[in-house]
C-alpha positions in Angstrom: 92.7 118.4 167.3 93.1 114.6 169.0 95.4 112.7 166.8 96.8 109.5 167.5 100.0 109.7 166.0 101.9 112.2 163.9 104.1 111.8 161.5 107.2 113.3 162.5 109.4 112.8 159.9 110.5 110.9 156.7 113.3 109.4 158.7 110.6 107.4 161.1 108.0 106.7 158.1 110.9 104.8 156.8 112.4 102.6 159.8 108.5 101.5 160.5 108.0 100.4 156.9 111.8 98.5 157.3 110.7 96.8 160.3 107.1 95.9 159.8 108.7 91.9 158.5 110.5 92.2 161.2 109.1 93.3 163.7 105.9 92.2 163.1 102.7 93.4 163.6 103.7 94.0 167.2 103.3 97.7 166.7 100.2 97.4 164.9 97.6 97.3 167.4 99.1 100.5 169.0 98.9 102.6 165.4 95.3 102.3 165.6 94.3 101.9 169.2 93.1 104.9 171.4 95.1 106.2 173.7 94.5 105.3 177.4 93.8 109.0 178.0 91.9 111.4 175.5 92.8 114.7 175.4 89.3 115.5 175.0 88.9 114.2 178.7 85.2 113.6 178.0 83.4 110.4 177.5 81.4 111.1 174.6 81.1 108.7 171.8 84.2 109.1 169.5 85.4 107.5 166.5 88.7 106.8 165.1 89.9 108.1 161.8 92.8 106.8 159.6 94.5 108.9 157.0 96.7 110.3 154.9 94.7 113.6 155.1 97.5 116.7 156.1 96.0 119.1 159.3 94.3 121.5 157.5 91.7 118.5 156.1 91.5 116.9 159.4 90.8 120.2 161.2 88.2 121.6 159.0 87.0 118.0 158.6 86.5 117.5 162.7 85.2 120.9 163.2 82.2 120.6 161.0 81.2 117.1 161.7 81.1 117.5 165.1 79.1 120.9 165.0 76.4 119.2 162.1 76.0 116.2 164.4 75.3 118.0 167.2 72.8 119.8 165.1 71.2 116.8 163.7 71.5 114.1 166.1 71.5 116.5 169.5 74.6 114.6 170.6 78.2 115.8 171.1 80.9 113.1 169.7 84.4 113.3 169.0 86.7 112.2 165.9 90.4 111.3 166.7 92.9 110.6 164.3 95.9 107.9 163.1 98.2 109.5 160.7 101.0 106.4 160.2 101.9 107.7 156.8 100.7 108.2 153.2 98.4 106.2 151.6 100.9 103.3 150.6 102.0 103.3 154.0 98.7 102.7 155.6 97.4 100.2 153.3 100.3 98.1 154.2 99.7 98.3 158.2 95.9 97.9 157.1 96.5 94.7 155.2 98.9 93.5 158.2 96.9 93.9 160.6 94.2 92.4 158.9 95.6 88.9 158.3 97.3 89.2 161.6 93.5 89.1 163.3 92.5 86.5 160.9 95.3 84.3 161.7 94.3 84.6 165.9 91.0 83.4 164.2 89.2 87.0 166.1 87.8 87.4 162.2 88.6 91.2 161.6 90.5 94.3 163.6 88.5 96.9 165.6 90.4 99.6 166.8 90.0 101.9 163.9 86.7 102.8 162.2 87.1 104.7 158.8 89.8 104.9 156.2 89.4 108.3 155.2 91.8 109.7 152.1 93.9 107.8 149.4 93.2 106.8 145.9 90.6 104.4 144.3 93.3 101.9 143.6 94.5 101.6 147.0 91.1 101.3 148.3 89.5 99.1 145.3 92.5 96.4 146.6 91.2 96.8 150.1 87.7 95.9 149.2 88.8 92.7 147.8 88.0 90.1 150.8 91.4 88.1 152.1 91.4 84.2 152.0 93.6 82.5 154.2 94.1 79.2 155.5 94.3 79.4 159.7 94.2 76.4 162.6 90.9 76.7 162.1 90.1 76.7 158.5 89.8 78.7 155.7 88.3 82.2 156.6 88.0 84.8 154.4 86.9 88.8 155.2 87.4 92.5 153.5 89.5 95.0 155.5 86.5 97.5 154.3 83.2 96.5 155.1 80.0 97.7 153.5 78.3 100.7 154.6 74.6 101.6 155.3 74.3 104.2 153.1 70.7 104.0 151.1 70.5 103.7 147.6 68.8 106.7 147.7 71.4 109.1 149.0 73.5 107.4 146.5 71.5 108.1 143.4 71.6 111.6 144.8 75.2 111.8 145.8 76.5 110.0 142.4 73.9 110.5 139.8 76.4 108.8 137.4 78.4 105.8 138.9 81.6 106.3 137.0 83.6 109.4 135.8 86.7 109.3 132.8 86.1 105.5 133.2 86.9 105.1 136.9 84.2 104.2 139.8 82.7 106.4 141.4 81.9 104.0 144.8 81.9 100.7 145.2 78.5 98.8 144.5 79.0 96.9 147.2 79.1 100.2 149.9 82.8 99.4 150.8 84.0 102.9 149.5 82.9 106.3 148.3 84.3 109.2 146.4 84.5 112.3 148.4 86.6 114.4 146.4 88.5 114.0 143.2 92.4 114.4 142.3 94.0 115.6 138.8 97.9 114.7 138.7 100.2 117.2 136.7 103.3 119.6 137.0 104.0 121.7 140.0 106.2 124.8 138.7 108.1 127.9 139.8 107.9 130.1 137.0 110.5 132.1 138.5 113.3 129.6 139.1 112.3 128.4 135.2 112.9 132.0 134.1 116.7 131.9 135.6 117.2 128.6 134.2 116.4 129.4 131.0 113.7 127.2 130.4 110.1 127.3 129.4 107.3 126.5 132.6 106.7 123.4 131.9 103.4 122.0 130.7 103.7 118.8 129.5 105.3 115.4 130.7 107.8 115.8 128.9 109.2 118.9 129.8 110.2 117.1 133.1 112.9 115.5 130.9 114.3 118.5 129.8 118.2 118.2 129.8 118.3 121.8 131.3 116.9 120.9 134.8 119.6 118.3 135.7 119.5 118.8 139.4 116.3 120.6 139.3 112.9 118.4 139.7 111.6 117.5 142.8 110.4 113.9 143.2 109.2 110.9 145.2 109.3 107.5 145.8 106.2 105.7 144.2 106.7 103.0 146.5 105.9 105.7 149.2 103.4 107.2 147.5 100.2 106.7 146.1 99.6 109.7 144.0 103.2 110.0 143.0 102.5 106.8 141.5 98.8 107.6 140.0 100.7 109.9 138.5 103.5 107.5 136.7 100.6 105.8 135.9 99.0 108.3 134.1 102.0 109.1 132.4 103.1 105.3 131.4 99.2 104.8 130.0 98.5 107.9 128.3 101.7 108.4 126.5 102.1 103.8 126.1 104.7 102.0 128.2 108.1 102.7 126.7 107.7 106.3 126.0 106.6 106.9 129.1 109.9 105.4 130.6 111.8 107.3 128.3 110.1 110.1 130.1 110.2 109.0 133.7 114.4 107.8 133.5 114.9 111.2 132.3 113.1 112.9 134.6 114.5 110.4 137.4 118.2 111.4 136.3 117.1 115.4 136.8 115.8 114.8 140.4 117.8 116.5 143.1 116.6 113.9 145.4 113.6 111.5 146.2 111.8 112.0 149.3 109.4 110.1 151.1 106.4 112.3 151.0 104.5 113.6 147.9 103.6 116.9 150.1 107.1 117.6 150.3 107.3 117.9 146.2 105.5 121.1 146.0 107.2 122.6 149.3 110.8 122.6 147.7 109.3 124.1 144.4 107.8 126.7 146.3 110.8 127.6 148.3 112.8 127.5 145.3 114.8 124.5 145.8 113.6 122.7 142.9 111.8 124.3 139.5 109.3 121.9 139.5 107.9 118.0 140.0 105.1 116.1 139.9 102.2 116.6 141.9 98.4 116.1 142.7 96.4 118.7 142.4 95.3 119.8 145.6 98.9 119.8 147.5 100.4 122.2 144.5 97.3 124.0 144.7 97.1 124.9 148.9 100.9 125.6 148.7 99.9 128.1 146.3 97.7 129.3 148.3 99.4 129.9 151.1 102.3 131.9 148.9 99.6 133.9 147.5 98.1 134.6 151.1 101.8 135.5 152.0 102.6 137.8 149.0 99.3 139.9 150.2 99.9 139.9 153.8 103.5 141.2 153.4 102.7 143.1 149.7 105.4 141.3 148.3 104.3 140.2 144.4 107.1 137.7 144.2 105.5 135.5 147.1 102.9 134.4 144.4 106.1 132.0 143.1 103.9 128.2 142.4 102.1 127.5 139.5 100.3 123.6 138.5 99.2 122.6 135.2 97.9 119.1 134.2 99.0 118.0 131.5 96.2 118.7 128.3 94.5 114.9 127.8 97.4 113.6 129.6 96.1 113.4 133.2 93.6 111.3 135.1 90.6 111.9 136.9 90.7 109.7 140.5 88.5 109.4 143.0 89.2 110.1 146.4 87.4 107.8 149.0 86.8 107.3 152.6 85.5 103.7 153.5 84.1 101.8 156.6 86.6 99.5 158.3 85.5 96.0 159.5 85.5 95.4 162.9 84.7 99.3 163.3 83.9 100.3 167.1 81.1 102.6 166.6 80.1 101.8 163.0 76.5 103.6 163.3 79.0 106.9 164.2 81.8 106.0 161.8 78.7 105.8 158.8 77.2 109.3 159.8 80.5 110.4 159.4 80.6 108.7 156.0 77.2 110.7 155.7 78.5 114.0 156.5 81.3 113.8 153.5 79.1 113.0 150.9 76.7 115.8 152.1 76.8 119.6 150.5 78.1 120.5 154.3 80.7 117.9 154.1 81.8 118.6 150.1 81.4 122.9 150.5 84.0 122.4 153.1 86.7 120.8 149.6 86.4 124.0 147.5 84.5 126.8 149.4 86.2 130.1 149.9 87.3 130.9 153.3 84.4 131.5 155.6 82.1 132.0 152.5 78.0 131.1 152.7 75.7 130.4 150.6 72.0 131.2 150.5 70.9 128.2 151.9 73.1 128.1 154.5 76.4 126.1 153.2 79.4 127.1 155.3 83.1 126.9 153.5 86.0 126.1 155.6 86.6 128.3 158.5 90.4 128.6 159.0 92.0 126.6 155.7 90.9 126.7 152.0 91.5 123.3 151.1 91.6 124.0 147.4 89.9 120.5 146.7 87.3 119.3 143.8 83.6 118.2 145.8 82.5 114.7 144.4 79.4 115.4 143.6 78.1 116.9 140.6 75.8 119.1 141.7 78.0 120.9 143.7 79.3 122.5 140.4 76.1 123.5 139.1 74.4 125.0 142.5 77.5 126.7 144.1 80.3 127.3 141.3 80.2 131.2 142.3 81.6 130.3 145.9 84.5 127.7 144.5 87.9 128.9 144.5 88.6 127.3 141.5 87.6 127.3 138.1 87.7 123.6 137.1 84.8 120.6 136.5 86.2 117.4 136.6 82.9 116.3 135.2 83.4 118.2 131.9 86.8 115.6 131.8 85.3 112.3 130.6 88.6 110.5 128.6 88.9 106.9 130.0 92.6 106.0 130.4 94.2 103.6 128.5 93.7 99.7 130.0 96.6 98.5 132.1 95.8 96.4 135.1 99.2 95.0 135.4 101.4 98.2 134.8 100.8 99.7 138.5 102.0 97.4 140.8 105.3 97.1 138.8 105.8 100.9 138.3 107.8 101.0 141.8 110.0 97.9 141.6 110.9 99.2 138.2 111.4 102.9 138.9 113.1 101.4 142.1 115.6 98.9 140.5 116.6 101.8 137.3 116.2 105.1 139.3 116.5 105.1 142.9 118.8 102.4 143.4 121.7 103.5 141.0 120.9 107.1 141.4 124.7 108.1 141.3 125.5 106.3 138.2 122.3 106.5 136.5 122.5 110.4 136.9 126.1 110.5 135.7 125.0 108.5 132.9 122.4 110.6 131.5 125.1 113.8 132.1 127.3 112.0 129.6 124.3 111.5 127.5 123.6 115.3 127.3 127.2 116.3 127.4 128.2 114.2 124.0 129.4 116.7 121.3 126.4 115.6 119.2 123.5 115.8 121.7 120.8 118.0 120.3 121.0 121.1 122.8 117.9 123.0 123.0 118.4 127.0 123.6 114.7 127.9 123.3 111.7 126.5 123.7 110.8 123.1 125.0 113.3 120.4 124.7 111.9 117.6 123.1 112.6 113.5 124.2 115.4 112.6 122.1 115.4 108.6 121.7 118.4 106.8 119.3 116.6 106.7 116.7 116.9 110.6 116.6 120.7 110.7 116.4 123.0 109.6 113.7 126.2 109.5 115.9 126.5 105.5 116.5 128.3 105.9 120.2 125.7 108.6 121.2 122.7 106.3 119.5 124.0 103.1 121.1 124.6 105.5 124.9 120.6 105.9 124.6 119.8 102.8 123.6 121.9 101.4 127.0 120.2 104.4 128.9 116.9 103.2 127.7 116.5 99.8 127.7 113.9 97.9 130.1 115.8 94.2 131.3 114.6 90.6 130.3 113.2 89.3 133.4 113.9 85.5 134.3 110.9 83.5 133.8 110.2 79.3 134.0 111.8 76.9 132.0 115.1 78.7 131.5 113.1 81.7 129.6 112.8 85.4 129.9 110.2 87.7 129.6 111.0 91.5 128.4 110.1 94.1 130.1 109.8 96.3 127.0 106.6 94.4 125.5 103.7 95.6 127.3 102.3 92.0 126.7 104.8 90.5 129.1 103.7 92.1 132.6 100.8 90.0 133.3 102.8 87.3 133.8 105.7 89.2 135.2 103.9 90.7 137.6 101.7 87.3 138.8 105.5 85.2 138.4 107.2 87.5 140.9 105.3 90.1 142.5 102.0 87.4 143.2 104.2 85.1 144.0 103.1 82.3 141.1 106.3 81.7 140.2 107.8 80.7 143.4 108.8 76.8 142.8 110.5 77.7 140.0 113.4 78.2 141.7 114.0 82.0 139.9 114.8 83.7 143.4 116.4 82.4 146.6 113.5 80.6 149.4 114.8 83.0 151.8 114.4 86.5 149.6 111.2 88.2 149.3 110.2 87.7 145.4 109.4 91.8 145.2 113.2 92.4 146.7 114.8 89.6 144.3 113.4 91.3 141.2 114.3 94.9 142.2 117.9 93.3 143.0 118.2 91.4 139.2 116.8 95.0 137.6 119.0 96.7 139.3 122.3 94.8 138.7 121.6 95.2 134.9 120.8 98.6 134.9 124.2 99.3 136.7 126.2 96.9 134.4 124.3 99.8 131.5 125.1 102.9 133.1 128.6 101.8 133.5 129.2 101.3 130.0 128.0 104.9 129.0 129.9 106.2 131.5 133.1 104.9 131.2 133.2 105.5 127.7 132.1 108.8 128.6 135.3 109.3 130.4 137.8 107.7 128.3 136.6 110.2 125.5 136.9 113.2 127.9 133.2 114.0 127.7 133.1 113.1 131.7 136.0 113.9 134.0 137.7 110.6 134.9 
């Protein structure tokens, strides 16, 4: 496999992302470009891939697209990839490299040819076309251009256009569903079994006082299904609930990484009891336990377990999209083609090496445990999948929320990450006070102050709890706790429409101003809790 650049660690995801404002977009051309020498060492036609897509994908992926277009077009090509980080990470470089070519007025970028991996969100905001104002005038272009895929092959591919409310492509050709995600709980039943709790199922459970130190999580800002999956949670069970469910689980982390694919790697190895997860990276790690429990006859290999959540998940698409300026757009849309194919989709949820009857091959080396796009898939070739599940039998819309998203990680940043310490020793002196309901049995449920009748404990939850006021014009503030306030929060400070209001310094980024007010106010909380905490002996001083 020819890739471009791995990523080697957490560590250098997060310097590049530091020093993108300042160091520009002088590295950008190079994430993208090919290098000077292949190490194909052949001059065939060749296309270059960006994605979040792990090896297994991008192996299985290469393999078979290069073998069917050498079938079908008698012509032997090669795909390269660029793997500079998860899906956040490369919509960022994406977007800044974009308005980096419009601003030297050459219209669009054109070392890379498809995005290939990510959620709809990510690429819906991609598809939106860029105005800005450059020496010489006001140009304006999409960072995904449209496609020439026939309507045709779309009425075939997507017989309905939308699934549980989301899109299923873009009507303009700028993206398509290949495969499609459910977000839920990845779980070691074992590790639950010492700790005394039950495997968890539901949201909720995440919150459970017992696994203080015990859930593996991730940094939405770094991570796009991580924060789907927030999403999911802050929509389907309404805003402040959902926080409620997300500090708790927050203050129960052992630590946040960088990388969603890390979440179900500590659960499997025991680290952690369990976090939140898509699908299809809980489901290939069990997988490869279950491969390793056979192999070595060891039962107790079979260790990771994922559940999503009963009408509390979401259904996303997963898409791959034509990038503007592409190099070789006629190979980049063949390989577009190939995806949305049954020999691109048996290769999501095939067994290993399986056939079918009319000659559909599954993947040869890696079962990428994967849901196909298409509908049909389900219908023709169910008795080859792996697993049992139809996303099309899932058809619940989620709850409306256009402006909840892009403040999930300044929030979760500013109240979670940020004060980790304190916020964790808060909620230990939250579940250490005398009158704290302790569960022994069972799932523990949220308690909120409302379900205490100590006053200290009630008002501890209350601190623990709350969402800040958020400065807005005129000497005003907006709360963060009525769900009809973050429109205009989020245009104010994260679009920028507040900015001659004078509410943040000139020189501070508005996103890092409002993270840096949240967080202030969430400390000044914590404190509270726990220094009472400690005068009354509940904490050690």
């Amino acid at each position: 496999m020819r890739s471009l650049y791995r990523k080697n660690s957490l560590k250098h995801t997060q310097y590049l992302i530091v020093a993108l404002p300042i160091l520009g977009l002088l590295l950008i051309p190079f994430l993208f470009s090919s290098p000077s020498t292949s190490e194909g060492d052949s001059d065939a036609p060749r296309i270059v891939i960006v994605t979040p897509h792990n090896e297994q994908i991008r192996d299985e992926f290469e393999n078979a697209f290069e073998a069917w277009h050498a079938k079908r077009y008698g012509e032997t090509i090669e795909v390269e990839w660029s793997v500079p980080g998860g899906t956040t990470e490369i919509r960022r470089l994406l977007v800044a490299r974009h308005e980096q070519a419009l601003r030297e007025g050459r219209g669009a970028s054109g070392d890379a040819d498809l995005f290939f991996g990510g959620g709809s969100y990510e690429f819906t905001k991609l598809a939106i076309p860029t105005a800005m104002d450059t020496a010489a005038g006001k140009v304006s272009a999409s960072i995904l251009a449209p496609a020439d895929i026939s309507d045709s092959v779309l009425a075939e591919v997507f017989p309905q256009s939308t699934l549980a409310g989301r899109a299923l492509y873009d009507t303009d050709k700028r993206w398509f569903s290949t495969a499609l995600s459910t977000f839920g709980i990845v779980s070691n039943p074992a590790i639950c079994a010492r700790l005394g709790v039950p495997v968890p199922e539901s949201w909720e459970d995440l919150a459970d006082p017992r696994l203080v130190g015990w859930i593996a999580m991730t940094n939405p800002g770094q991570s796009g299904s991580v924060l789907t999956a927030f999403e999911t949670i802050l929509l389907r069970k309404e805003w402040r609930t959902g926080w409620h469910i997300l500090l708790r689980a927050g203050a129960n982390a052992r630590n946040f990484s960088g990388s969603s694919s890390d979440i179900p790697k500590r659960v499997s190895t025991g680290v952690c009891a369990a976090g939140v997860c898509i699908d299809f990276y809980a489901r290939f790690e069990s997988q490869a336990m279950r491969d390793a429990a056979t192999i070595v006859g060891d039962p107790a290999l079979d260790r990771v377990r994922y559940t999503a959540p009963v009408g509390a998940t979401v259904i996303d698409p997963d898409p791959i999209a034509l990038l503007t300026g592409a190099p070789n757009p006629e190979l980049a849309t063949r390989f577009i083609l190939f995806t949305l194919m049954p020999e691109g989709q048996a290769l999501w949820q095939f067994r290993r090496g399986a056939e079918s009857p009319s000659g559909l091959h599954g993947p040869r080396k890696f079962e990428l445990r994967r849901l196909p796009a298409r509908k049909d898939m389900y219908a023709k070739y169910a008795s080859l999948f792996i697993d049992n599940e139809n996303p099309f039998l899932f058809d619940e819309p989620m709850p409306a929320g256009g402006a909840v998203r892009p403040l999930i990680p300044t929030i979760f940043n500013a109240l979670v990450i940020q004060p980790r310490a304190i916020h964790e020793e808060a909620w230990l002196a939250i579940i250490s006070h005398p009158a704290y309901p302790k569960t022994t049995s069972g799932h523990a449920p949220i308690v909120s102050s409302d379900d205490v009748s100590d006053p200290q404990l009630s008002r501890w939850i209350q601190l623990f709890d709350a969402l800040p006021n958020v400065p807005a014009p005129g000497g005003t503030e907006l709360s963060l706790e009525n769900p009809a306030s973050l429109e205009a929060i989020r245009a104010g400070w994260l679009g920028g429409g507040w900015k001659s209001e004078g509410l943040w310094p000139k020189e501070e980024d508005p996103e890092s101003a409002l993270r840096r007010l949240l967080t202030r106010n969430a400390i000044a909380r914590y404190k509270i809790i726990v220094d009472e905490a400690k005068s009354a002996g509940i904490l050690n001083p």
